[in-house]
N, C-alpha and C positions, 0 to 999 in steps of 0.2 A: 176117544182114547185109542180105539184101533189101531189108528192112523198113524199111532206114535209108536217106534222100534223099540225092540226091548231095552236097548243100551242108555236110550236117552232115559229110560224108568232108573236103571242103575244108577245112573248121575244123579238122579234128583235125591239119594240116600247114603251117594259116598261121604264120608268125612275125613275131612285131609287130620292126619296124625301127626303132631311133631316128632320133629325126627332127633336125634342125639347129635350133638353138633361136635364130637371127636371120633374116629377110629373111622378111618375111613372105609373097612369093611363095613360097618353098619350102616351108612348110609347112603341111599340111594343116589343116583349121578341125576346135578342137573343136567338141561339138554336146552340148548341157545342153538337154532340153527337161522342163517341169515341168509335170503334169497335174493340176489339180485335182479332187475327187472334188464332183459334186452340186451346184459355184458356178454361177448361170447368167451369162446375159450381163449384167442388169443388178445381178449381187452385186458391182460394182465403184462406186466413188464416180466415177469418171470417166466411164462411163456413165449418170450423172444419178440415182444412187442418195441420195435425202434423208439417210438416217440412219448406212448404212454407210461407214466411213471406210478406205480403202486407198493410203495416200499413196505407196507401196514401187510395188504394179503399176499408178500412176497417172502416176509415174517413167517406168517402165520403158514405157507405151503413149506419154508425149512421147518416147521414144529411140527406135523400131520403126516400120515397116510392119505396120497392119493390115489386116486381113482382115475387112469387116465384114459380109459376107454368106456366116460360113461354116459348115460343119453337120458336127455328126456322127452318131450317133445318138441316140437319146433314152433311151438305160441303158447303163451299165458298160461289160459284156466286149465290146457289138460296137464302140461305138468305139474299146479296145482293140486289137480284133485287126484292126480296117482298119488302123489307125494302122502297126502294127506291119508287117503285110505291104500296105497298097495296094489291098486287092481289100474285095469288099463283102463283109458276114458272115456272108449266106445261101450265101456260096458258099465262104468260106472257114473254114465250119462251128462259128466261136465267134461263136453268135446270144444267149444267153443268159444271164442268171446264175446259174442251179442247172438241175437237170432232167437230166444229163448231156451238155449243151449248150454248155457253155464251151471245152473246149479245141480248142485253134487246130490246125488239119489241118497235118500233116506234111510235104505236098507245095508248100506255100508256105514261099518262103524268107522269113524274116523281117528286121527293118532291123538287129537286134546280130548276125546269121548272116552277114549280107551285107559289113558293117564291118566285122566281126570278120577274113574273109578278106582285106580290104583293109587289114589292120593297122594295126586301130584296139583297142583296148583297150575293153572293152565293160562297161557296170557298171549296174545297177537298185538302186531303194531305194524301197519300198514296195508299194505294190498290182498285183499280177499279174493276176489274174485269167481269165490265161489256161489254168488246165490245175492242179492242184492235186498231180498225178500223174505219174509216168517215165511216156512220154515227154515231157511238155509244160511244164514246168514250166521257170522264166526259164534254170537252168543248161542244162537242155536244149534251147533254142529259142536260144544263141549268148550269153546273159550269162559272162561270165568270173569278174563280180562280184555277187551278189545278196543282197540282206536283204531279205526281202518276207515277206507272210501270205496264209495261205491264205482263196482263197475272196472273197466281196462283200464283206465290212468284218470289220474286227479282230476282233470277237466274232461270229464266222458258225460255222456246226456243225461245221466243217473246221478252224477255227482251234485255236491254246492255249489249253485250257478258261480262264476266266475273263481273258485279256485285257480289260484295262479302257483302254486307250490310255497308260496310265501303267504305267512299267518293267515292258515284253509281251516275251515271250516270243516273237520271228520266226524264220522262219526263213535261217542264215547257210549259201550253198551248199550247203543239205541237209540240215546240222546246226541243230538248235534253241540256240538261245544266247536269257539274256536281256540289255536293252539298257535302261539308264540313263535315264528320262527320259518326257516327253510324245510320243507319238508323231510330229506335224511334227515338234519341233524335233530326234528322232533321225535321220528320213530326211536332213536337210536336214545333220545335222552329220555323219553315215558318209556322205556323197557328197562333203561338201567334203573329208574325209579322202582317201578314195580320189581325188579328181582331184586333189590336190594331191602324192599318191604320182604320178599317171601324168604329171604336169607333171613332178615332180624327175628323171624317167626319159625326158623329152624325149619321150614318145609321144602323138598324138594320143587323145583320150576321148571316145567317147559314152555320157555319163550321161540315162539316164532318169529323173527322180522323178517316179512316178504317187501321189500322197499321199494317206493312208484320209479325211482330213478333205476336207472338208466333211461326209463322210455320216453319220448317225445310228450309230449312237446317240449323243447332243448332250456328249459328254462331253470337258469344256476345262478348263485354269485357270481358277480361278471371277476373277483378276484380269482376264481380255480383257473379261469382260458389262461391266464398271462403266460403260463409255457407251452401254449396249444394255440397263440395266435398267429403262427406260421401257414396253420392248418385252413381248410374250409369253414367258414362257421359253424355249421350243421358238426362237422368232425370236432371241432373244438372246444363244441361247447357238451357232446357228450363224451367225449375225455375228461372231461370240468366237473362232469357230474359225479364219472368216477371215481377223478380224485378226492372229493368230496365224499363218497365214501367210504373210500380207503382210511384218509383224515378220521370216518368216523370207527370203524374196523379197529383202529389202533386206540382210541377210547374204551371202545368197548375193551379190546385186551387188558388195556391201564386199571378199568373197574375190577372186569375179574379178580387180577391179580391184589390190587387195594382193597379187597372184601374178603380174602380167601377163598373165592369162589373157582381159583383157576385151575385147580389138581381134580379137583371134583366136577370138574364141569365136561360134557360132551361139545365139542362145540364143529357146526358142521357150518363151511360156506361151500352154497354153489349158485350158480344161475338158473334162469327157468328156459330158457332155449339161444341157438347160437347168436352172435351179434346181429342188431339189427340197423349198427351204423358205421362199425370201424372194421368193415373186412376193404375197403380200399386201401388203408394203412397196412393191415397187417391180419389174415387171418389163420395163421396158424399152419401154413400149406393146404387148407381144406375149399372144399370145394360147397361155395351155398352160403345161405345167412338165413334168418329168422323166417320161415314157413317154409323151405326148401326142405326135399325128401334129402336130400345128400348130407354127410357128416357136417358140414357147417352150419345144417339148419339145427342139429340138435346134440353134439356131443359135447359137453360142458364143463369148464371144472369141477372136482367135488374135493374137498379138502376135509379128514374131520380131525380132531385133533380129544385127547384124553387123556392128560398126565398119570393119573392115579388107576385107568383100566386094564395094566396088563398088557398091553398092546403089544404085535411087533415094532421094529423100532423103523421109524419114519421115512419115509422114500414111496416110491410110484408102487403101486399093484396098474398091472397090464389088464386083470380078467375084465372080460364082456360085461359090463352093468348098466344099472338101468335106475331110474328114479324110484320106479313100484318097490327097490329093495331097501329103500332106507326104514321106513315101519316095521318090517318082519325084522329088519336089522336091529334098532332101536328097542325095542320092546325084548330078545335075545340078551341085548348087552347091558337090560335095565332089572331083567327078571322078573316082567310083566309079562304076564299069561296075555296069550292071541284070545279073544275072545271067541266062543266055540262053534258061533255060526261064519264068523269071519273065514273069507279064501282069497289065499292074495293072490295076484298074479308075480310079483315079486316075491326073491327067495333072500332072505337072510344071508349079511357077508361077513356077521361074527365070527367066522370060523377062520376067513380069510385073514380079520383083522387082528387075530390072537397068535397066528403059526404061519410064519411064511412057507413053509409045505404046504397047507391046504389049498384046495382045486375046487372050480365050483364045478356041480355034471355039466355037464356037455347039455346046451341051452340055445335056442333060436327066440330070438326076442321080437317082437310087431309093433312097429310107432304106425301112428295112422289117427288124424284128427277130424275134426268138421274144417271146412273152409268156409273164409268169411262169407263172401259172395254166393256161395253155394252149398248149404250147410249143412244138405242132406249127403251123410259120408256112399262113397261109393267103392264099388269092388275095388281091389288093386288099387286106390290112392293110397298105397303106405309105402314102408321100408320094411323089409327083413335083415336081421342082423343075424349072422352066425359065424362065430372063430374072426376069421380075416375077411369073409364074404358079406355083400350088401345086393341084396337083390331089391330094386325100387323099378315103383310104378308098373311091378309083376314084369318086366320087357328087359329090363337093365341090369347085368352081372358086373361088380366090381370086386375086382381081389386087392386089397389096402396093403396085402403083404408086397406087390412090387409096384402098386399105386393108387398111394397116398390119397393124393389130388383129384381120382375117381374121375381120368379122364379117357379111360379104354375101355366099352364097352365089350366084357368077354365072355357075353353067355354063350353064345356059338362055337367057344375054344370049351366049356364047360359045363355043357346041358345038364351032365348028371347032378351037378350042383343047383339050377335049375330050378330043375325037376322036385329035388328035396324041399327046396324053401317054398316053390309055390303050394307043395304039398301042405308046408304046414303053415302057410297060410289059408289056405283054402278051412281046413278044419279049425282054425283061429276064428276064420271070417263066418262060420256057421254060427260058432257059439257067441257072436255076440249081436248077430242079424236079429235072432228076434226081437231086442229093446230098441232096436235101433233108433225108433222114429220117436218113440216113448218121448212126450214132455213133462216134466216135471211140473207142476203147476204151482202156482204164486198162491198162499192162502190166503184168503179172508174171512171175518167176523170175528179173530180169536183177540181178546183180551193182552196177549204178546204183545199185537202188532195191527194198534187202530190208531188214526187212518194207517192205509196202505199208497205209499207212493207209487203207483208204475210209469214204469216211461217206456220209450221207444228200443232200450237196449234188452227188453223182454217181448220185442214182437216175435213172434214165430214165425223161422225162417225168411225173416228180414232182416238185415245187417242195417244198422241205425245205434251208433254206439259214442258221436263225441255232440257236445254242445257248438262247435261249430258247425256242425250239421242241422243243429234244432234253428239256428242262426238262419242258414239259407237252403236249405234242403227241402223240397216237398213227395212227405214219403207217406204211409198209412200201414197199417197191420192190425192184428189182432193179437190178445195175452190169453193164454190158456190157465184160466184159474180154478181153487174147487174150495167152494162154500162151505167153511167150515158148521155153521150157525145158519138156520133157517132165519128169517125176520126181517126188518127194512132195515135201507142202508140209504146213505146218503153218496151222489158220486158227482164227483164232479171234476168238468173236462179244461183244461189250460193250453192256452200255446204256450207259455214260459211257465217254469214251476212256482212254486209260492212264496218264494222269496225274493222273486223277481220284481214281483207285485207291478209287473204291465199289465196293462189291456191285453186280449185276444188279437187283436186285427194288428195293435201297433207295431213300427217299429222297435229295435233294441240299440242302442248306443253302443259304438265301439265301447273294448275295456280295453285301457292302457295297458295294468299289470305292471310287477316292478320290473321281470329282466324281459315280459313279453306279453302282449295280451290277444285279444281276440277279435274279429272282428266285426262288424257292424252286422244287427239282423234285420233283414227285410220284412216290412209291413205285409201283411195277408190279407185280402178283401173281404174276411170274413162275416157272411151274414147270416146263418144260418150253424146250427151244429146238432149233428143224430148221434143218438148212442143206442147201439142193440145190444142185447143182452141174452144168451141163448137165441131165442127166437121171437124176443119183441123189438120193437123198433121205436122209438122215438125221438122228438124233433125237438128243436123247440130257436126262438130268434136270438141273434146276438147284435146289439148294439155295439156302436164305436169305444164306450167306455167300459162295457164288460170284463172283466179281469177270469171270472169262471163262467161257467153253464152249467147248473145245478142240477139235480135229475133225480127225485126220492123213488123207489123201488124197493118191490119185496122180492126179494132173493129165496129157492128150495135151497134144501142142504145137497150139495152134491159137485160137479164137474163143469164148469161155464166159461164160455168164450166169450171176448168180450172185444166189442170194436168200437171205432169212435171217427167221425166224417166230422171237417170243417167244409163250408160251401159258401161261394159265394152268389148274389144275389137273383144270379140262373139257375140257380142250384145247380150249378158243376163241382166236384169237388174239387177241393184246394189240397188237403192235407186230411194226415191223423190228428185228433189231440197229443200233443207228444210229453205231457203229463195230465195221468188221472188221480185224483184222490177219492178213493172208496172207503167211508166210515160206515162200523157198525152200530147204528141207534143203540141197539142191546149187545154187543159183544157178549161171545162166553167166554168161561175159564180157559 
């Protein structure tokens, strides 16, 4: 019980209240926010994009306050997990997309943990990416409701083997179900379902869609290309995607409005970091795309729109913001109390949103993630944002006030500015050194979460994150997990997961796929396979028809690394097992 934070004890005892379904002062605002995967700022036509057409969130930015100076990071999980919790993601430990670097630390409440206790009804539909494993995973970080996949995109080495984004296999509260369709148009139509159940039952909803599209692999209805077949493929088929969510954007507005849910509803769209395909078309005059320190890697639309809040009335806010502020924001605009151990790194821009006078202080903001290949963060790999100024990679001065484009390097015209930002970076970069290397670990033996899948996109500080890599790639690593339950366990080691149902050694058949598939995997000479555990080691043969390597063990309660060798019959290694499944004999509660 230790082990588990005060907040998640809260949730186990909220109970959601119905709420009075007239006067719009009594009842609480839902809150829809919808995250695009990989769109930058200028994959929108109303951002002055020539080619791309988004009539749906072009709508939606005449209805909204936006936010045009605002950032989050430049890849996946850590916009994610600020979002989620407020705090930056070197400190709140999901810096990453693979490497065992994703999941979001325990000791941070997150924004469906926090609602959820304020009885709100809490629901997610799509990309998590925070934790792939008990405990981190959306049921366990306060979703009530969730259909997501595991892992950086739908076909990632975590995910349901051969997920093509058409009728995939997600996961439904734990359980695997598959689900009817293209993958936007499923998220977008199980959310409208479920906030349309939490409307019939008079309860406030916070729906998250974080959606797999935009991101590669480019696979769409080949009907979205037909006005993007002028283009590159690769370009035109994530244009295709877009429009395809646009298409869905403007449903989702049609339901609100058809339910009465649209005067009362929060509704917030942005992306998770700059484009990571259409800055050849059109990026916005910025300089960079999706992991770049420079504005193109990370400042993104943020649109929110709230008929019934009071708001000032609709047009750009210029101030400096950040993704960390939409929680402190949210929770402000909803009249949910911050929970009293919570500190965010983001500040609240209620203030902003209510009175065009208001100013936020005077604030120097730090992006700075893990890199794939390299994933231990280092000194000065970040950004500083301050006013008009951008100071990157600690060496680089740019003033955005006479250029944009970040293509004058002018610390030498401006040291005392400088001088300021490395300052506060430098005292940034203490206070989040010491967790730095901190890994999270995968639990086992709990009753949640028996067996336990891992795969390769949980190796520590190995980057091993798509199934085309389990396909031909020969990689190894270890999971750092911690036992929750002393007693035996059963573990056993695969080269393809369990639903592949091959052999270890054989090869894998290409998969077609309807608009793309994947390609063929290479057979592995495997004769032999070790798995250690702490500090034991053992062996044991594999034959040409083996499908697993079984291994029964008694596991202490505590902290355990865990590796895994395939060999062939020199005993050289070949590879990791690149899925284990560990069950608890005896699981506990």
């Amino acid at each position: 019980m230790s082990h588990f934070p005060w907040f998640v004890l809260l949730l186990c005892f909220s109970v959601a209240v119905p709420r009075p379904v007239s006067g719009a002062a009594l009842v609480k605002p839902n809150i829809v926010i919808v995250m695009v995967d990989d769109q930058g700022y200028g994959d929108l036509s109303v951002h002055g994009n020539p080619v791309l057409k988004t009539p749906h969130m072009d709508r939606l930015h005449a209805e909204s306050i936006r936010f045009t100076d605002f950032h989050v990071a430049p890849m996946c999980t850590p916009t994610r997990g600020q979002l989620m919790t407020g705090v930056d993601a070197l400190r709140n430990g999901a810096m990453n997309v693979s490497s065992g670097r994703t999941n979001l630390r325990r000791d941070f409440p997150t924004m469906p943990e926090i609602f959820a206790a304020a009885d709100y009804r809490t629901g997610m539909f799509g990309k998590w990416h925070l934790g792939d494993n008990y405990p981190y995973r959306p049921q366990d970080r306060g979703f009530q409701e969730s259909i997501w996949y595991q892992s950086s995109s739908i076909p990632s080495a975590a995910g349901y083997f051969n997920n093509d984004y058409f009728d995939d296999v997600y996961q439904h509260n734990g359980v695997n179900r598959k689900y009817e369709g293209y993958t936007t148009d499923v998220f977008f139509r199980e959310a409208q379902t479920w906030m349309k159940q939490q409307a019939a039952r008079h309860e406030p909803f916070f729906c998250y869609l974080p959606l797999a599209a935009a991101h590669g692999p480019f696979f769409v209805p080949d009907r979205y290309r037909e006005p993007y077949r002028q283009q590159p493929p690769r370009i035109a088929s994530f244009f295709a995607m877009i429009a395809n969510i646009d298409e869905n954007l403007g449903r989702l507005d049609a339901f609100l409005r058809e339910n009465g849910l649209h005067e009362n509803t929060i509704l917030i769209f942005m992306t998770d970091n700059g484009t990571a395909t259409g800055d050849p078309v059109f990026n916005a005059g910025m300089r960079d795309k999706k992991i770049g320190l420079y504005d193109g890697g990370h400042r993104v639309p943020f649109f929110i729109r709230w008929p019934a809040g009071k708001l000032r009335a609709v047009g750009d806010v210029a101030a400096l913001t950040q993704v960390q502020d939409v929680l402190p924001t949210l929770l402000e605009l909803c009249g949910v109390a911050k929970p009293a151990a919570a500190k965010f790194d983001g500040t609240s821009l209620a203030g902003l949103l209510r009175d065009p006078a208001a100013r936020l202080p005077d604030r120097k903001l730090t992006i700075q993630f893990s890199r794939m290949n390299d994933s231990r963060p280092k000194p000065g790999d970040a950004v500083v944002l301050w006013k008009r100024w951008r100071l990157v990679a600690n060496n680089e001065l740019y003033d955005l006030a006479t250029d944009p484009a970040q293509e004058r390097n002018v610390i030498a015209q401006f040291p005392e500015v400088a001088t300021a930002l490395r300052a506060h970076y430098a005292t940034w970069w203490a206070g989040v050194e010491p967790r730095l290397l901190e890994i999270s670990p995968i639990h086992l033996g709990s009753a949640r979460a028996n067996p336990v899948q891992l795969s390769p996109c949980d190796w520590v500080d190995v980057f091993f994150d798509q199934q085309n890599q389990v396909r031909r790639t020969k990689k190894n690593g270890a999971w750092s997990l911690f036992v929750e339950h002393a007693g035996d366990y059963e573990i056993s080691l695969r080269r393809w997961p369990l639903e592949a149902d091959a052999p270890i050694a054989a090869a894998m058949p290409a998969f077609p796929g309807v608009d793309g598939g994947f390609a063929a995997g290479d057979a592995f000479p495997v004769a032999s396979a070790d798995l250690k555990f702490g500090a034991e080691l053992r062996q044991q043969a594999v034959t040409a028809e083996d499908k697993a390597v079984n291994f029964r063990v008694t596991l202490p309660r505590g902290p355990l690394a865990l590796q895994t060798w395939f060999r062939d019959a020199a005993g050289q290694e070949i590879a990791g097992a690149y899925y284990v499944y560990v069950r608890a004999l005896r699981p506990g509660k």
